[in-house]
Each structure stands twice: as C-alpha cells, then as structure tokens.
Kinemage of the C-alpha trace (Angstrom):
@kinemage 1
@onewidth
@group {chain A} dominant
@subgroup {mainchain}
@vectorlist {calphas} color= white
{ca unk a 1} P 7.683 13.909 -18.265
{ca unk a 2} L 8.375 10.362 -17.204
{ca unk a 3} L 7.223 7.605 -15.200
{ca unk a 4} L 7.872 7.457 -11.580
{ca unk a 5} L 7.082 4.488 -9.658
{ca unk a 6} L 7.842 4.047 -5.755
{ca unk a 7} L 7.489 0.715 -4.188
{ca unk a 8} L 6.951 0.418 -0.175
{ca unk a 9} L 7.266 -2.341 1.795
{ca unk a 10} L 6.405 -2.981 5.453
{ca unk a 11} L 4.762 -5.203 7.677
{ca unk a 12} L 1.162 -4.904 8.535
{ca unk a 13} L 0.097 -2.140 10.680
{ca unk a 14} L 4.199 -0.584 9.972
{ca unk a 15} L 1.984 2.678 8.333
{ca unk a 16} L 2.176 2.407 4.575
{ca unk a 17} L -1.350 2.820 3.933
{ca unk a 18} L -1.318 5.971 5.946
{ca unk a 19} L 1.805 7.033 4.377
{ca unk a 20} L 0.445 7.323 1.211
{ca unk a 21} L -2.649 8.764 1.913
{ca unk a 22} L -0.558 11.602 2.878
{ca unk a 23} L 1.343 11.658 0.179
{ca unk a 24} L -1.720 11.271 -2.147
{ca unk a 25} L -3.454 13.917 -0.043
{ca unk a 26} L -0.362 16.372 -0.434
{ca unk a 27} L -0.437 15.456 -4.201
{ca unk a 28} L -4.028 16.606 -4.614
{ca unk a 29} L -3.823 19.386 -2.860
{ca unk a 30} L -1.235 20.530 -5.831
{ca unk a 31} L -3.731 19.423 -8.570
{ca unk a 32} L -2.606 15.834 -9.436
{ca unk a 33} L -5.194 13.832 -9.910
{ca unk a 34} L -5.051 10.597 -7.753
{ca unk a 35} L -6.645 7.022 -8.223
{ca unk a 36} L -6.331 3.970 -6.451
{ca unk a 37} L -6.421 0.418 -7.501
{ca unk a 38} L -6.386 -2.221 -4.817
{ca unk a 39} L -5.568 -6.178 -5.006
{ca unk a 40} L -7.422 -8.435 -2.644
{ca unk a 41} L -6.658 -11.942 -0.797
{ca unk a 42} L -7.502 -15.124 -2.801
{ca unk a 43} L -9.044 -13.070 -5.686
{ca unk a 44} L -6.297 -12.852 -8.343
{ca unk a 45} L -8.267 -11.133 -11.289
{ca unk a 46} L -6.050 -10.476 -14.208
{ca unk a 47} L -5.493 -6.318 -13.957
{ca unk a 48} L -7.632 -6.064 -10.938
{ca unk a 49} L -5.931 -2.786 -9.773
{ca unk a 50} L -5.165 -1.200 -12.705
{ca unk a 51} L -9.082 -1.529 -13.912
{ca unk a 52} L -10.311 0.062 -11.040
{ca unk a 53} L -7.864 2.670 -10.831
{ca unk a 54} L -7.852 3.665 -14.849
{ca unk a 55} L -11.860 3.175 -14.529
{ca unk a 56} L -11.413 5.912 -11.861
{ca unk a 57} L -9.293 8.254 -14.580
{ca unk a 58} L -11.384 7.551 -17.129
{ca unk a 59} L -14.457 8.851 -15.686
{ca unk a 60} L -13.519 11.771 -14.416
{ca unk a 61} L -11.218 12.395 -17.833
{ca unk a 62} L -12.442 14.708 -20.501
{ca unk a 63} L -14.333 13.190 -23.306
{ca unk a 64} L -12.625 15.147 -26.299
{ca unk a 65} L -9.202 13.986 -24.785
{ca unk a 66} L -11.078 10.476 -24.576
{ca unk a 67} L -12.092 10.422 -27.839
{ca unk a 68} L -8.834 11.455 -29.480
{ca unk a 69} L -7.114 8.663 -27.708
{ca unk a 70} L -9.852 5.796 -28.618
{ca unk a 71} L -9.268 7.309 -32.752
{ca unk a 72} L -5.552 7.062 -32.575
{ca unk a 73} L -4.574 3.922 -30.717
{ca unk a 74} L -6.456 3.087 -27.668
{ca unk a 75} L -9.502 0.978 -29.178
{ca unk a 76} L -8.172 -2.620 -27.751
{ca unk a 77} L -7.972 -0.857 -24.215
{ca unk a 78} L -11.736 -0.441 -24.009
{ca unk a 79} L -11.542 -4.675 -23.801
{ca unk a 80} L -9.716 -4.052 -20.347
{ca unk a 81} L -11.793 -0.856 -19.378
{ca unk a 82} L -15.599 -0.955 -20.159
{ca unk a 83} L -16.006 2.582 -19.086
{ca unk a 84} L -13.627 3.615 -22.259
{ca unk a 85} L -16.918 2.531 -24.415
{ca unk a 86} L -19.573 3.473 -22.360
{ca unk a 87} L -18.240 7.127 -21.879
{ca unk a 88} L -17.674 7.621 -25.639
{ca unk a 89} L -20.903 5.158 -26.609
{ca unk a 90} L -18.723 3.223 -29.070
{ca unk a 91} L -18.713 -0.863 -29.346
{ca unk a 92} L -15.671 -3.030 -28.034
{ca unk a 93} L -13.980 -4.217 -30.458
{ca unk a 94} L -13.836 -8.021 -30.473
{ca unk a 95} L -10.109 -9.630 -29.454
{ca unk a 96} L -7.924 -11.146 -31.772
{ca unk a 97} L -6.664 -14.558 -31.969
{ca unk a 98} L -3.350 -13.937 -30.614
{ca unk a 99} L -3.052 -13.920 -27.071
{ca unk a 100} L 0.402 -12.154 -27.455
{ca unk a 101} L -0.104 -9.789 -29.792
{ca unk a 102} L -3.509 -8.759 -27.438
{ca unk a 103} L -1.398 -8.182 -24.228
{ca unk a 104} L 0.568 -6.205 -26.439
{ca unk a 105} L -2.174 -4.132 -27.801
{ca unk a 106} L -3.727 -3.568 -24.181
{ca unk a 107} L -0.316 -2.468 -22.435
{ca unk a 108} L 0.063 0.253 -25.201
{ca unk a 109} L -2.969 1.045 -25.088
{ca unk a 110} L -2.815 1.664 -21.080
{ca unk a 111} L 1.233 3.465 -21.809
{ca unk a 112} L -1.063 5.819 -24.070
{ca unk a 113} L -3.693 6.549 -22.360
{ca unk a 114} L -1.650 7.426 -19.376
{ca unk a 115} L -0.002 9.418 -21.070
{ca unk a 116} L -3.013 11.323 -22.970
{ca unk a 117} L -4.477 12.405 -19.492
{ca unk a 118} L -1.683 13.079 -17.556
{ca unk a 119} L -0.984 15.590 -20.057
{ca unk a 120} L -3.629 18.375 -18.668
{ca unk a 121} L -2.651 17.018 -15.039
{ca unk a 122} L -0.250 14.374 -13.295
{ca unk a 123} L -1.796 11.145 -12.189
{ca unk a 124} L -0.705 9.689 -8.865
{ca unk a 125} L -1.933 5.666 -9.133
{ca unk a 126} L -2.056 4.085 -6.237
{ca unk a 127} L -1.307 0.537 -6.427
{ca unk a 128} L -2.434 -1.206 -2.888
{ca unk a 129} L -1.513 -4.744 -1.717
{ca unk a 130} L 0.590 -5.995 -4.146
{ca unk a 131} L 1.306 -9.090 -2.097
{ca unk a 132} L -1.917 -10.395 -3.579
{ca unk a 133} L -1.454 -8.804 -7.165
{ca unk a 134} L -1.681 -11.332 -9.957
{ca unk a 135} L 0.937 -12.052 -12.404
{ca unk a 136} L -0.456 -10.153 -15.330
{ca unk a 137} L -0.838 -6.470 -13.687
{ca unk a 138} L 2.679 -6.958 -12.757
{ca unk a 139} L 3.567 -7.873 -16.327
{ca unk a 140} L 1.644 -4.336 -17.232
{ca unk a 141} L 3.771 -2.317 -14.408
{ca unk a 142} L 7.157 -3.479 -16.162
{ca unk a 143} L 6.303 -2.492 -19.660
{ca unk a 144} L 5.302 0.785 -18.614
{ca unk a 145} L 8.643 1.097 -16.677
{ca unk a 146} L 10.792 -0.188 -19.800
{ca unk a 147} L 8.122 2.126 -22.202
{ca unk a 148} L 10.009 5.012 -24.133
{ca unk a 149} L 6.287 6.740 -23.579
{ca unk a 150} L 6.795 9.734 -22.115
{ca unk a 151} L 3.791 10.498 -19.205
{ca unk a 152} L 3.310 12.465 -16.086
{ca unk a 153} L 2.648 9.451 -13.796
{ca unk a 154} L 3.861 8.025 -10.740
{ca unk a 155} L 2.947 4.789 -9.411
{ca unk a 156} L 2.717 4.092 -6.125
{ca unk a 157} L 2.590 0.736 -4.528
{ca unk a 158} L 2.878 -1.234 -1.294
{ca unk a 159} L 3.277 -4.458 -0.342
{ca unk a 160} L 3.993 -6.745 2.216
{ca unk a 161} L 7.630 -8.388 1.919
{ca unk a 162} L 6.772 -10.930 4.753
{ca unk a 163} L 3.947 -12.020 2.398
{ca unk a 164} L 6.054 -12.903 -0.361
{ca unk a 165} L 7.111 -17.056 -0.662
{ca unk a 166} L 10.169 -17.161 -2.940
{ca unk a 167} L 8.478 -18.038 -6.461
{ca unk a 168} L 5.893 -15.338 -6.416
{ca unk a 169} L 5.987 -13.204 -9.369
{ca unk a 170} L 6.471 -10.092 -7.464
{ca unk a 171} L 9.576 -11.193 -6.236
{ca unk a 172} L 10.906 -11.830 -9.946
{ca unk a 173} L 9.578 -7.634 -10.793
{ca unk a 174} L 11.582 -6.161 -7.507
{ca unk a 175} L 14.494 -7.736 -9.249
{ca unk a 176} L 14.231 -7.047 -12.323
{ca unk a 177} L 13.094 -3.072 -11.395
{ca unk a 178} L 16.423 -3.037 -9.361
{ca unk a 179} L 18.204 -1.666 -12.832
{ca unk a 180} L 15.480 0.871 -13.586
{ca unk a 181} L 16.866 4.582 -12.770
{ca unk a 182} L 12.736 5.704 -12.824
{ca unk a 183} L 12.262 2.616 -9.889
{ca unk a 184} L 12.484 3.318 -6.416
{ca unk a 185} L 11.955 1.547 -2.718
{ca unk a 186} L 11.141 2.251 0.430
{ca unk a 187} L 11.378 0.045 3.306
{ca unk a 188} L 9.426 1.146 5.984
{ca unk a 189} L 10.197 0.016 10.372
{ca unk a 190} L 9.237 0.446 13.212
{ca unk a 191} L 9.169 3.650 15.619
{ca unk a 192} L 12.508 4.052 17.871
{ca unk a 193} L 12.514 4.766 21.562
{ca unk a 194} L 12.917 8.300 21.043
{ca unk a 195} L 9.857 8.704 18.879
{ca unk a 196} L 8.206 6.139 20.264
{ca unk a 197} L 8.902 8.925 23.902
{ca unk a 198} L 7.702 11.794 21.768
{ca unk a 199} L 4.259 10.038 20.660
{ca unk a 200} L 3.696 9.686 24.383
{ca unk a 201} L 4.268 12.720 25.580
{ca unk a 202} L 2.220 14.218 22.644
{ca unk a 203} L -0.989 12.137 24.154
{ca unk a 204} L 0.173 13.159 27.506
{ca unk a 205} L 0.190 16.772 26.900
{ca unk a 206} L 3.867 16.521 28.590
{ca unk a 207} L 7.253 15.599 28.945
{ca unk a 208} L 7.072 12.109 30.577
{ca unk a 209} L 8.898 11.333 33.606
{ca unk a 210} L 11.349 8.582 34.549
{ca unk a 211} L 8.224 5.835 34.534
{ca unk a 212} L 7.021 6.931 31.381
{ca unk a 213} L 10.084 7.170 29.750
{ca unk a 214} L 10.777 3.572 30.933
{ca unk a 215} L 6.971 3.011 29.621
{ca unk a 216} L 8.342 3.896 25.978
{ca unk a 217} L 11.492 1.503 25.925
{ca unk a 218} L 9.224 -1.452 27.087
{ca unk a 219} L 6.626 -0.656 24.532
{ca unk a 220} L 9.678 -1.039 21.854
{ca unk a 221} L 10.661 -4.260 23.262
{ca unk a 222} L 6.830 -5.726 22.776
{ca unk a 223} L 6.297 -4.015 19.696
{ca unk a 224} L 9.050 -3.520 18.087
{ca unk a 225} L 7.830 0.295 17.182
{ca unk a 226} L 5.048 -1.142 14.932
{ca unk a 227} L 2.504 2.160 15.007
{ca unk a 228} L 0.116 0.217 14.894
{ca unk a 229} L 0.591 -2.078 18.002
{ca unk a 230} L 1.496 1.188 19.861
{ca unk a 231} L -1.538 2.767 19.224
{ca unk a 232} L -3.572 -0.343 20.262
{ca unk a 233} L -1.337 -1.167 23.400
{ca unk a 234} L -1.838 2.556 24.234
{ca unk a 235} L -5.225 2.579 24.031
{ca unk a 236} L -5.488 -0.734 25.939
{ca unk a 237} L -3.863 0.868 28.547
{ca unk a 238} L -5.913 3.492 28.850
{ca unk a 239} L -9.292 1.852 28.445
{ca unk a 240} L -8.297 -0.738 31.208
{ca unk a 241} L -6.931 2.344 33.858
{ca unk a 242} L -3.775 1.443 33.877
{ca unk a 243} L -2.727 5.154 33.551
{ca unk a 244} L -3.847 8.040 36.432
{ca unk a 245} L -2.625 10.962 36.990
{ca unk a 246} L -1.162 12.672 40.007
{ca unk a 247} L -1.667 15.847 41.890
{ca unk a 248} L -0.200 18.179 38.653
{ca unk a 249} L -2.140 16.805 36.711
{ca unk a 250} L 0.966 14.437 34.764
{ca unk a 251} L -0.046 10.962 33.289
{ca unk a 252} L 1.793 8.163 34.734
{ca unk a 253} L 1.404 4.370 34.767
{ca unk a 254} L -0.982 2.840 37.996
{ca unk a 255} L -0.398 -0.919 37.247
{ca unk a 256} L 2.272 -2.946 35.684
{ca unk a 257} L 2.469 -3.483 32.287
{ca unk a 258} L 3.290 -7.009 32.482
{ca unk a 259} L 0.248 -7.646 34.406
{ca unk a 260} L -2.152 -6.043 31.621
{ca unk a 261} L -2.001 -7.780 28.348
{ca unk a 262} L -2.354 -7.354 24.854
{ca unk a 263} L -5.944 -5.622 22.985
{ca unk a 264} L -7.395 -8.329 21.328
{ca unk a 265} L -6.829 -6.400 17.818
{ca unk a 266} L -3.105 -6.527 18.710
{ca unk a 267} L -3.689 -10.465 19.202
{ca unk a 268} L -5.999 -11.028 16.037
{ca unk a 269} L -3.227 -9.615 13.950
{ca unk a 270} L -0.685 -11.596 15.045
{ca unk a 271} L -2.719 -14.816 15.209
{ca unk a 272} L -3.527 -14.467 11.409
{ca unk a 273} L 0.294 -13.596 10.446
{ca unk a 274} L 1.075 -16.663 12.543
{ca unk a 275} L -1.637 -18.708 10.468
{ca unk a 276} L -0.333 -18.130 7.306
{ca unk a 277} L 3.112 -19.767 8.455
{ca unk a 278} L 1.884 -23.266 8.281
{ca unk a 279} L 0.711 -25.675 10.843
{ca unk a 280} L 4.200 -26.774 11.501
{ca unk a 281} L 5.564 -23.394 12.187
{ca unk a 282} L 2.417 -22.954 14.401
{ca unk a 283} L 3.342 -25.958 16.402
{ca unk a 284} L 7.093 -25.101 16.841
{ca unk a 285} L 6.313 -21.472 17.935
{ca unk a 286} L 3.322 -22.649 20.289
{ca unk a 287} L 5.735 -25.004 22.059
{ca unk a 288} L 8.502 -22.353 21.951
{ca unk a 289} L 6.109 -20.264 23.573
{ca unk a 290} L 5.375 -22.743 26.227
{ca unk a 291} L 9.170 -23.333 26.896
C-alpha cells in the first residue's frame, strides 16, 4: 500500500467541494473509511486539519489496534491528538526540549498511525481549504509524501489557486510535490456550452429550442460555466418569471436576460473575491466598470 494524495484546485463555487463528496461518498460505499479536516479564514492553528480529521479516525479506530500503536511508537502523537489518551486512559507525555526533534517525533508518529489503521481499512482524508492551511500541516503533508511508510491512505485536498499570493507556503509544497510519482492535480473549470445546454434541458424536462439554446451560450459568457453562478442565475430566473412556457408545455425565456440581473448570492460572491484584491484593484475595476 502507499500514499495517494490528489490536490484540486478551482475557484469558488467551480464544484470541488461537491466533487469530493462524491468521491468520498463512492469511497464509503466500498468500505474506506473517510474523515475530513478543514482549515478556516484568519485562524491558522498549527495542524488544524489534520487534528480534526485523525481525532475523527481515532475515535472510531479499534482500541487494541490503538493501544499497540501508543506501546510501539506513537506516544508523542497523543501531544497533537488528545483523543489518543483519553481513548486508551493513559497520560501525555510531556514534550521535549527540542523543537526539532518534537516535529519529528509527531510526523512519525502521524506516518504510523496512518498506517496502523488503514491496515483493517483504507482511509480517505479529506483535507478542505488549503488556501488558509498553516505552514506546519503542510510541513506534515510532505513528510508523509517523502515517508518510506507504507499505508493505505489517500489524501485529498482542495484549494483555491486564486487565493494564493506568491510567498505562501502552499505555493512552495505544489512545487516541491511536482517530482512526487504518489502526487497528483486536478484543475477544475468551468461548464462548456454544450453542458452548460444539457443542464438546461435536464431542468426543462426537454430539448431546448433555438432561444434556449442561445440562453446557454449567454449564460457562458456571464459566467464563465462556474456551476455555481449557473445554478444561482437559473434560479434567479425562475424565481423572478422570466421563464413561461408555451402551449406544449416547453420552457422558454419571457423577458430579456439583460434586463434581469444578477441573485444577490451571485453578487456577494463576487464582491468578497473583489475585496480581497486590495483597495487599489477595487478602484481600477470600479472605474473600469464605469467606462
């Protein structure tokens, strides 16, 4: 067995959480076990995702497998998981005095004990956000990648790459896992006209006609296939009657689309993406917009 890890990238709303939930769904559904560790905006806690998703293995893991891990190697990992001690009702051990040798101890520790439960099972970890991961769970991911441990694990993670200035420390990993054979990516866009045609006549319940297929290449142009917008713009449409149908009962368009606008969800995500540019970016794309 060996490490897999599979790194997606997208811009919000693109469909990489829903990706993998299907994925992990389809995974569980063939008895892999499947945990999920998520990194959040602004709060940069060293391991955040990998605590909560190895918390999540190790409660659910059984205690005998537990306890042979914690007697051979794993007693510095109950410093990063709690739940290690609590489950087995054993003391954490104090941390040494050298920082180095520490991080050390705790990603062999985590190699190990991956590879102790994945044993009975594979483990699908789920790695969410990594746009806001901090520098030290990224440090973890790459010595389990270069790790001659052998486990039944694959990591999963996403991230945004519009997110990403050019000294964050994500940027430095993707490089670096560019070499590694067990490493792969996965660079997820937008819808085309042709499937952004199908999606409509699936919520149509037919084959569109000339307006509707005109409906689909315009809703490219302002969305450029994002599933998300589509859904919302759809939806907007329909809540605000611009669709009707005729006498057979087909769905076609009853107003412009021009003269309809965007859902204010559509507009809230792009007004926070366009905050996180910079005032002066702000300014020149207001003005450009105004031009």
């Amino acid at each position: 067995h060996q490490l897999r890890v599979t790194l997606i990238s997208g811009e919000p709303g693109i469909g990489k959480t829903t990706l993998v939930a299907q994925a992990a769904r389809a995974a569980h559904e063939m008895g892999t076990g499947v945990v999920y560790g998520g990194c959040e905006e602004g709060l940069a806690v060293p391991y955040q995702p990998w605590i909560s998703a190895l918390t999540q293995l190790v409660e659910h893991a059984d205690e005998h497998a537990l306890r042979e891990f914690v007697d051979g190697r794993g007693a510095a990992t109950a410093r990063l998981i709690p739940e290690l001690a609590r489950r087995l009702s054993i003391a954490v051990p104090d941390a040494g005095n050298d920082a180095d040798a520490e991080r050390f101890a705790i990603f062999e520790g985590v190699a190990h004990l991956l590879a102790s439960l994945s044993a009975e099972a594979p483990v699908m970890l789920v790695l969410d956000d990594l746009h806001w991961v901090d520098a030290a769970s990224l440090q973890l991911l790459r010595h389990l990648v270069t790790a001659a441990v052998p486990m039944a694990v694959h990591v999963v993670g996403t991230y945004r790459e519009s997110d990403l200035s050019r000294d964050h420390p994500l940027v430095g990993l993707l490089a670096h896992l560019r070499r590694e054979p067990a490493v792969d990516r996965l660079d997820l866009v937008g819808l085309d006209d042709v499937e952004i045609i199908e999606l409509l006549g699936a919520a149509a319940g037919h084959a569109l006609a000339d307006d509707g297929i005109a409906l689909g290449h315009a809703l490219r142009r302002e969305t450029a296939g994002n599933p998300f917008f589509l859904v919302e713009v759809i939806r907007h449409l329909a809540e605000t009657g611009a669709f009707a149908q005729d006498e057979d009962g087909r769905w076609g368009l009853s107003a412009e689309l021009d003269a309809v606008g965007l859902p204010s969800s559509v507009r809230e995500v792009v007004a926070n993406r366009v905050a996180r540019l910079g005032e002066d970016t702000e300014r020149a794309l207001s003005l450009a917009a105004v031009i």
